[in-house]
C-alpha positions in Angstrom: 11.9 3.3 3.7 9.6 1.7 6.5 9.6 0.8 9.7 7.6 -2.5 11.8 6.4 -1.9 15.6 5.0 -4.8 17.4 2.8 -3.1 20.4 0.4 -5.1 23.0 -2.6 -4.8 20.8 -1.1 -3.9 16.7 1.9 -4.0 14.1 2.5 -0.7 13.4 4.1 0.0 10.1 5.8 3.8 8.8 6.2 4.5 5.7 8.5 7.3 4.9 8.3 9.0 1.2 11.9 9.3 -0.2 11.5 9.7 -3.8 11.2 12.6 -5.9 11.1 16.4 -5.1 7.8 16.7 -4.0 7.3 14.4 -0.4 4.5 13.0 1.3 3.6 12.9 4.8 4.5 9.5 6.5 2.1 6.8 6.8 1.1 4.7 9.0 -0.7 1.7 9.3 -2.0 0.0 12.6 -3.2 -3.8 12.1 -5.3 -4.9 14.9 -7.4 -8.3 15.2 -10.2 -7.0 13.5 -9.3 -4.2 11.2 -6.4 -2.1 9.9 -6.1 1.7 9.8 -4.3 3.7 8.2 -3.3 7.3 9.3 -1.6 10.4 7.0 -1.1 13.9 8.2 -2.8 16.4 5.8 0.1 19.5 5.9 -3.4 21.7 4.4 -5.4 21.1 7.2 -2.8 20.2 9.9 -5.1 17.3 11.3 -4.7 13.4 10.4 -6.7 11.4 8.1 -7.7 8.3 9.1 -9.3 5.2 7.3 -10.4 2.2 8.6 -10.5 -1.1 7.0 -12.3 -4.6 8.1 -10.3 -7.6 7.9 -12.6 -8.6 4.6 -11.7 -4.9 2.9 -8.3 -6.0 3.5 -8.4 -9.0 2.0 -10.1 -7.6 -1.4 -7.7 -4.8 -1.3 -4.5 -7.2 -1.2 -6.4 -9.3 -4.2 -7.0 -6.4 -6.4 -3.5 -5.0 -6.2 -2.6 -8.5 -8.4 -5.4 -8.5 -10.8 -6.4 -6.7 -14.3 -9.2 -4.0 -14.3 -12.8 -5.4 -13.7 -15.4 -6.5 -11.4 -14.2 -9.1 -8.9 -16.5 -10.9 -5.8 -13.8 -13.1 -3.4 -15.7 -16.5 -2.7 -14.5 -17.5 0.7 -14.1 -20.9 1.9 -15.6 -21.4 5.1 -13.0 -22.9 7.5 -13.5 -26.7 8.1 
């Protein structure tokens, strides 16, 4: 399950583990302008990990997830 937040300045998106006996801590994701985080409680620790992506990271990231192992450079086309 997940939910989508549209605040002044991000989408916020939660995603809620509901598979399996063992759960996760929700996650969420905050897409600004120029980056996206990404936020999980760590039950161990009781603090929240956080990681931040650039809008470029994010683009490699969403490539990767649809191609086969290797070593991959994005050539971007410079808007005309």
């Amino acid at each position: 399950m997940f939910t989508i937040e549209h605040e002044f300045d991000a989408t916020v998106i939660t995603l809620v583990d509901e598979a399996g006996p063992h759960l996760s801590e929700d996650i969420t994701i905050q897409a600004f302008e120029d980056c996206v985080t990404i936020e999980q409680l760590d039950p161990r620790t009781d603090r929240v990990s956080k990681v931040t992506l650039s809008m470029t990271q994010l683009q490699d990231l969403a490539a990767a997830l649809d191609l086969p192992e290797g070593v991959y450079q994005l050539r971007r086309v410079p808007p005309s």
